[in-house]
N, C-alpha and C positions, 0 to 999 in steps of 0.2 A: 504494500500500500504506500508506506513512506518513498518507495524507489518512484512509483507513480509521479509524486509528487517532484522529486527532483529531475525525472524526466521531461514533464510537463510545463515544470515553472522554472527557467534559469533564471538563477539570482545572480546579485552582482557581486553578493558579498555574504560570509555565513550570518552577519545578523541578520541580514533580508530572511533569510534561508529561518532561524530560529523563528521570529516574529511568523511566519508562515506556515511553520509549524504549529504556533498556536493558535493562530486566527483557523484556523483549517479543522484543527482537532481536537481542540480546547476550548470549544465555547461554555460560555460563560454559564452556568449553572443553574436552575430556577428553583427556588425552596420555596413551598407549600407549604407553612401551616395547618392545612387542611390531613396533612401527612404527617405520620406521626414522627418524632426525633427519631427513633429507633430502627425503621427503615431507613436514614440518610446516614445514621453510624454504621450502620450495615453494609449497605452502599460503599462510605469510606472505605471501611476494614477492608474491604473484597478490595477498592480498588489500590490502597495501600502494598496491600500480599502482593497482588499484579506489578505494580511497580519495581520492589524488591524481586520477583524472580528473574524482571526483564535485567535489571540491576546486574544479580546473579550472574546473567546468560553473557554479560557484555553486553547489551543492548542497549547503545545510550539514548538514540531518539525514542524509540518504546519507552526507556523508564523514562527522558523526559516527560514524554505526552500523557504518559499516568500518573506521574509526581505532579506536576501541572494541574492537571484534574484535579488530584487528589484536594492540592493547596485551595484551588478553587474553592469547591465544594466544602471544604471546613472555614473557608471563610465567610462563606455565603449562610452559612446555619447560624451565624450570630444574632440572621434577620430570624429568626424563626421562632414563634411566638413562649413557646417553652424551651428554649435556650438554656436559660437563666432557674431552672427549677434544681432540685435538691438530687432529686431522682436522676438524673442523669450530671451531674458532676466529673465522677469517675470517667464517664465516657467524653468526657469534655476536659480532665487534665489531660487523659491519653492522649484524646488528641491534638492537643495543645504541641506536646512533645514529640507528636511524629511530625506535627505541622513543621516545628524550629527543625526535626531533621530532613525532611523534606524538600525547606526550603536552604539548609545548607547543601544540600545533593545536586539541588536543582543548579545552584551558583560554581561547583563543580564541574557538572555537565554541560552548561552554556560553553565557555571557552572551547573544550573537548568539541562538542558539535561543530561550532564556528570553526576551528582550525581544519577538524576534518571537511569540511562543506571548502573551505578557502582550499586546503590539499587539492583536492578532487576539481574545483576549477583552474588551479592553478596546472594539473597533470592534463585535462584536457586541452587547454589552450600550448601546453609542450606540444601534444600529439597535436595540432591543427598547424600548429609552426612544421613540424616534420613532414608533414604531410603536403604542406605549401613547397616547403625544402625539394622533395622529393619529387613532386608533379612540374616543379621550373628547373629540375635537372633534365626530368623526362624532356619537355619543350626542349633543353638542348640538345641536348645528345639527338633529338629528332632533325635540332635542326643541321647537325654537323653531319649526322648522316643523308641528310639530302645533299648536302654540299660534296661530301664524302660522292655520294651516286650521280653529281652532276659532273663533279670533275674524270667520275670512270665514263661517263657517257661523253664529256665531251675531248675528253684525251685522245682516245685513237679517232676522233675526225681531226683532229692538229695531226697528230702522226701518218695521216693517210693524204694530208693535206700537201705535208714536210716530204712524202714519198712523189707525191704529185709533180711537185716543182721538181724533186731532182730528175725523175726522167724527161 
């Protein structure tokens, strides 16, 4: 999905590339009231574990986009109208504390992405130079060998020319 994306949309630059990532995969959250706190900690926790295994795997844009989420979505339950009750505390230092690690991960991973996103346009535009390198040798070498095939084409009419006059 993510390769989709870097297919699709060349950036000019890895922050481009970050920001795009989140505008794209990261939107912004909606909390209901209407829904109880315990389905949006639910939510978190799942989407927290996800982040961690992408984490795990080396996956930085993955664990990005679900670190992302994640911080989203615990910032966004502040609105939420039982927030602030007894009963749920515990579930609100937690995640207090995955939030601050999260959002140190997250400050980790920026760079990481940007450098790799800068890497990978940086190796492209080598290979478009080589490629240019390569395609204006072709051009010459084509054109030396025309000249090459004009001078065997037009040598023995000089030499049949050179035999002409001496008889």
């Amino acid at each position: 999905n993510l390769s989709k994306l870097r297919e699709t949309m060349k950036f000019k630059s890895g922050d481009e590339f970050i920001s795009s990532l989140v505008s794209e995969y990261c939107p912004e959250p909606v909390v209901s009231s209407s829904i109880r706190l315990d389905t949006y900690y639910k939510k978190a926790h799942s989407m927290f574990h996800q982040a961690l295994d992408f984490v795990k795997q080396g996956n930085d844009a993955q664990s990005y986009i679900y670190l992302m989420r994640y911080a989203q979505l615990i910032m966004q339950l502040q609105n939420h109208n039982n927030y602030n009750l007894k009963q749920y505390e515990k579930e609100k230092n937690l995640n207090k504390r995955r939030l601050n690690n999260a959002i140190t991960k997250l400050e980790e991973l920026k760079p990481k992405l940007v450098k790799s996103y800068n890497d990978e346009i940086k190796k492209e535009k080598e290979q478009k130079e080589k490629e240019q390198i390569l395609l204006e040798n072709d051009d010459n070498n084509d054109e030396i060998e025309t000249e090459e095939k004009d001078e065997i084409i037009t040598a023995p009419k000089e030499e049949e020319e050179e035999e002409e006059e001496e008889k």
